[in-house]
N, C-alpha and C positions, 0 to 999 in steps of 0.2 A: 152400824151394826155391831152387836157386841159380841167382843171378843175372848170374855170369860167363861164363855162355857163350850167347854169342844164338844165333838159330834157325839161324846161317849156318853151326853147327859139325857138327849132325846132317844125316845123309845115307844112303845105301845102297843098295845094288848093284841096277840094275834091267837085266831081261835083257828085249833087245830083240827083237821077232820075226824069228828065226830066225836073230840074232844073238847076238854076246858078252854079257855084262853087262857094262854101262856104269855108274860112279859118278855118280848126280844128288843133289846137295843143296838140302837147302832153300832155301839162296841162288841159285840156278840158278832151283830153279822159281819163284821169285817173281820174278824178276827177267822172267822170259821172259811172264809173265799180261797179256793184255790185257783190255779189257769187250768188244770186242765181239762179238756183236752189237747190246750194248746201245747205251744213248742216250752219247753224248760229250759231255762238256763241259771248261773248263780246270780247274774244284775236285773232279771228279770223277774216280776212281781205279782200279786194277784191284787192287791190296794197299791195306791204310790197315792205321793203328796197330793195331790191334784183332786185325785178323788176327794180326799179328807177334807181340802182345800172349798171344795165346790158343796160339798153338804154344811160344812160351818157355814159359809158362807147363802146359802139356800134353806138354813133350818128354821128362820120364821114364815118364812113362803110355804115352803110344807106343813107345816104344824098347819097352817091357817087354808091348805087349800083343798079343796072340795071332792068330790071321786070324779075322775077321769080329766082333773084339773092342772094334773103334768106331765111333763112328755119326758123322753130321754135320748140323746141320739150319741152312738157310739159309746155306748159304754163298754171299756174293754173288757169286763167278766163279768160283771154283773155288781161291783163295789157302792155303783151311782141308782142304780135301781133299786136295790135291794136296801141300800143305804135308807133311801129316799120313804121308802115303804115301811121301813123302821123308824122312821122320823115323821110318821104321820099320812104320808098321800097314800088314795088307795085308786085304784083302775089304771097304772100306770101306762102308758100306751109307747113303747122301746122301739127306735131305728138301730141296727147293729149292721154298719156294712159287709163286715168278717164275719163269715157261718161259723167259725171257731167260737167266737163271743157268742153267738148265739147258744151256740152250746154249751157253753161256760158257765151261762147267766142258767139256764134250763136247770145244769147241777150243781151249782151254786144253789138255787131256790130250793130244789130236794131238799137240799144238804141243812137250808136254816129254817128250813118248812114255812118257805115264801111262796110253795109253788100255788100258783094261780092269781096273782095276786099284780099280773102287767100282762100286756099282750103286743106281738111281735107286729111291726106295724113297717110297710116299704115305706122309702123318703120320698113321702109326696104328698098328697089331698089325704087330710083323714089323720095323719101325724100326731099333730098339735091345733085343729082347730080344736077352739075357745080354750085352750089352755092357759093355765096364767104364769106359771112357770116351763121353764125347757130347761133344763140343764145337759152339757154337752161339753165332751173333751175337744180342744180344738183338733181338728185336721192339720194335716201334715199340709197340704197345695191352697193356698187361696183361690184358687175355683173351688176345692170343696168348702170354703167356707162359705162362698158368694154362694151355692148350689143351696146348702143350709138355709142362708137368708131369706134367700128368696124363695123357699121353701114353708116356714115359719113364718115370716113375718107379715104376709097375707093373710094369714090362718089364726095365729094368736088372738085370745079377747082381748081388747080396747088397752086395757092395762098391763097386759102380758111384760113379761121381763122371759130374758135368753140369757141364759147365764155359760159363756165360753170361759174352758177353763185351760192353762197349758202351763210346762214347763218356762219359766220368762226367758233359757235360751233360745226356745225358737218362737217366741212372739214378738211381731215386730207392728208398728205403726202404722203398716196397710191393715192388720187386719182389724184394727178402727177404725178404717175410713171405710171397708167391706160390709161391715155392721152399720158403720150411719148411713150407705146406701138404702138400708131398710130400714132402720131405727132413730127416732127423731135424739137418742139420748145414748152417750155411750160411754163409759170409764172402766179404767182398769181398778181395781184392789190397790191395797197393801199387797207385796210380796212377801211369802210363808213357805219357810225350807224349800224357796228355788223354783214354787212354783207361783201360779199370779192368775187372776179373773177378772176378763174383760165382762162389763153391765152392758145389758144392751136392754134400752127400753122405750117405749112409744111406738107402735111400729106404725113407718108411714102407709100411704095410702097409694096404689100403680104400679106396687112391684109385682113385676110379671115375672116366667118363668123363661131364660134362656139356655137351659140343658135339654139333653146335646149338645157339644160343641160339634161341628162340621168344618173341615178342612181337606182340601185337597191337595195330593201329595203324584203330581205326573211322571217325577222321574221314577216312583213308584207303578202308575196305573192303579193307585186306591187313592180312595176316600175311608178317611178315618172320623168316625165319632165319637164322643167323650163325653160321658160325666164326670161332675165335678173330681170325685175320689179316685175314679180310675189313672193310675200309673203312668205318666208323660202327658197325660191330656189329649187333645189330637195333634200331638208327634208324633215321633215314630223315631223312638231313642236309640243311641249306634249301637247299643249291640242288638236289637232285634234288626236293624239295617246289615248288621253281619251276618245275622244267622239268613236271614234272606236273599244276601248273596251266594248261600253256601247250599241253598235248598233244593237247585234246579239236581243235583244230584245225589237226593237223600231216598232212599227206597224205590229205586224204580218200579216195583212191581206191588206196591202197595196198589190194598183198594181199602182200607182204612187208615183216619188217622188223627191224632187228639193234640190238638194245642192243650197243653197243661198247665196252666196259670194263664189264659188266656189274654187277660190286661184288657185292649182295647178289640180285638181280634184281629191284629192286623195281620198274622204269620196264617190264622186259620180263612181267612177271607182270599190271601194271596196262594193258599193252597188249592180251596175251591178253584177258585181264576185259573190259573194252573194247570188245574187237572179236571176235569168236567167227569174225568167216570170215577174220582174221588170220592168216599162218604169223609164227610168231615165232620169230628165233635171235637166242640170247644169248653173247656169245663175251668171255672174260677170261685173261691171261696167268698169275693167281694162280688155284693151285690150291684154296683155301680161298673164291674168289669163286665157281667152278664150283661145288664140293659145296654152298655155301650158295644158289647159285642154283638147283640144282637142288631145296633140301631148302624152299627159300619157293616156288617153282610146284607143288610135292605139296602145299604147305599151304594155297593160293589156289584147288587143285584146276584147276590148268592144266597137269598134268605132261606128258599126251598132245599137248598145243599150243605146247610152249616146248622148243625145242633146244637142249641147252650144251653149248660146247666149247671147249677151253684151248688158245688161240692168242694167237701175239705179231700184236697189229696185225692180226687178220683173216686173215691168211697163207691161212687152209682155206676162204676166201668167194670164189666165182668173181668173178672183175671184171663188173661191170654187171650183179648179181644180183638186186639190192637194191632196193626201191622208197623207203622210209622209214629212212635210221638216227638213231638217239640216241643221247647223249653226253652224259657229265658226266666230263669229264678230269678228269685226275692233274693238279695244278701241284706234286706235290712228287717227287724223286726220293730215298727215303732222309729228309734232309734238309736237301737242296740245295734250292730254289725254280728249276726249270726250266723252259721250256717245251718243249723236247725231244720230252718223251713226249706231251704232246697232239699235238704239229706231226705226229708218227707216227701218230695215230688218225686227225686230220683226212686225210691224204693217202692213210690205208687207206679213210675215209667217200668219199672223194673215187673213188677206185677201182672198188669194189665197188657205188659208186649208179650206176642206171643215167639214160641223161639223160632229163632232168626231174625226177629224185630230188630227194628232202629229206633234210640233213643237218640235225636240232633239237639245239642243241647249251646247255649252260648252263655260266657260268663266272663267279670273281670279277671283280668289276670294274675290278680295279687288274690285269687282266693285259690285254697286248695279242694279244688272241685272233685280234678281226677281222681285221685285214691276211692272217696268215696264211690263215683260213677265204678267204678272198676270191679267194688265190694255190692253196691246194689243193681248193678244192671248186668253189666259183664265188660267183657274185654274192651278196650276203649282207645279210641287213637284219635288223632288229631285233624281235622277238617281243614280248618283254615284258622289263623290270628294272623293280628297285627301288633301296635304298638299299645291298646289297651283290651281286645277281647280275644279271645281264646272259644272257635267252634269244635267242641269234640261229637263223634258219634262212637254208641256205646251199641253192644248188640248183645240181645238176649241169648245169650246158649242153649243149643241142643236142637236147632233144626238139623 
């Protein structure tokens, strides 16, 4: 593949509504991408190598493929789509786990007058059949990548290529053996400014689908489910085993209450259990938190009493709805170390409780949680820690 001409050389005529066509290139639309509505910070980006990395490297496949002939999965704002649709492909059909991306991608499109031009597609049947191209940032967990695979690689046409793209610090050797589980052919790139692209091509023939994961956790009394993306997998990581020691005494008198970043749902399933005259809502940005939340309350047999629903930050919870939320933030973005995304949760806890709420929140120790919980919810004291987590609850003012 030739590597004289960067992405900034592919381009092509996009007809504006109820205008001329106008020439946009891929230098154009990357250049014009912002995150937000996502979280800001100074190391954080709206293109990064990877993207630039994965359209070089996919720019004859696009030129050459047909409408509705690629797919895109996780693309974080919209750089790989939009990219991609500047470089020729048109009906692109986009998985974005993170409702934030989705949103991204949505004003991103406004913004370069791409809009209509891909359609928001869940990770499953319908994706990427006959598609001949995928292109896709790797995942963070090798079950999201196996969930991918086997996802794709049923569904691709006969000659399909997956083009996984990531940082070379965290690509490692499993995840080509992950890929030739479902692809008879598989290499990495050249590495470019730090970043690197595994080929994945041929796809075999019996890959079936095993998401959900399903594990049973007794010293708990739950069953945990998991897709690939969602957060520990079916574990159940120590600090939500903190905050779950610390819950038998979190709002007695509650009759509402919101797992906020819900993960897998194992705080919102063990509430329901719990408390039977509890309404419980469970609410996460990742689409793979929602379907595992929902697919661990059918297994705890609380489906009837546990609500989910995929929002950035609570957006869909009336203010002052709430009696009880729980929290086990995010501290990583990608893999930035931010506080950002919790500061967002806390100030949605803070929101939606109504006064005299509890915020029960658990986090590492080394972050500086408190001040903030103190400035967005209210007055905040200390629950329970140990040697790495820290339970505070915070209470909404003015009952």
């Amino acid at each position: 593949m030739s590597r004289d001409l960067p992405p900034t050389s592919h381009g092509l005529a996009v007809a504006s509504r109820g205008g001329p066509a106008e020439h946009v290139t891929v230098a154009d639309v990357l250049a014009a991408l912002r995150r937000e509505p996502d979280v800001e910070a100074p190391d954080l980006v709206a293109v990064d190598a990877t993207d630039r990395l994965l359209l070089d490297e996919a720019a004859p496949l696009l030129a050459a493929a047909g409408p509705g002939e690629v797919a895109v999965v996780d693309d974080s704002h919209g750089a790989l789509t939009l990219g991609a649709v500047a470089a020729g492909a048109r009906d692109v059909r986009v998985h974005q786990d993170l409702l934030v991306g989705e949103l991204a991608l949505a004003r991103n499109a406004g913004r370069t007058g791409l809009a209509g031009t891909y359609s928001s597609r869940p990770l499953g049947p319908g994706l990427a059949d006959g598609a001949r191209l995928v292109l896709a940032k790797a995942p963070r967990s090798l079950d999201a990548l196996r969930e991918l695979t086997e996802v794709v690689a049923p569904s691709v046409a006969p000659g399909g290529t997956l083009l996984v793209g990531g940082r070379v610090k965290h690509m490692t050797h499993a995840m080509n053996d992950v890929l030739a589980a479902g692809f008879g052919e598989v290499h990495a790139t050249l590495a470019r400014q730090k970043s690197r692209v595994l080929v994945a091509r041929g796809p075999r023939a019996g890959v079936v689908p095993s998401f959900p994961r399903r594990q049973e956790h007794p010293e708990l009394g739950l069953t945990v489910c998991a897709h690939g993306a969602a957060f520990a997998g079916s574990r159940v990581d120590g600090g939500t085993r903190a905050l779950l020691a610390a819950l038998p005494g979190a709002a007695p008198g509650a009759g509402t209450a919101l797992d906020l970043g819900c993960g897998t749902g194992v705080l919102a399933a063990a509430l329901a259990l719990a408390r039977p005259g509890l309404a419980v809502l469970a609410a996460d940005q990742s689409a793979a938190a929602v379907a595992s939340t929902e697919a661990t309350a059918a297994a705890n047999g609380v489906a009837g009493r546990v609500r989910v629903v995929r929002d950035d930050a609570a957006s869909t919870v009336p203010d002052a709805s709430i009696d009880l939320v729980v929290c086990n933030p995010p501290f990583h973005l990608g893999t930035a170390v931010v506080t950002g995304a919790a500061d967002r949760l806390f100030a949605a806890a803070g929101r939606v409780l109504r006064p005299g709420g509890e915020l029960w929140c658990v986090y590492n120790n080394r972050l500086p949680h408190r001040a903030a919980l103190r400035r967005l919810v209210g007055p905040t004291r200390v629950a329970a820690s140990d040697r790495r987590y820290t339970v505070t609850v915070s209470t909404r003012p003015g009952a």
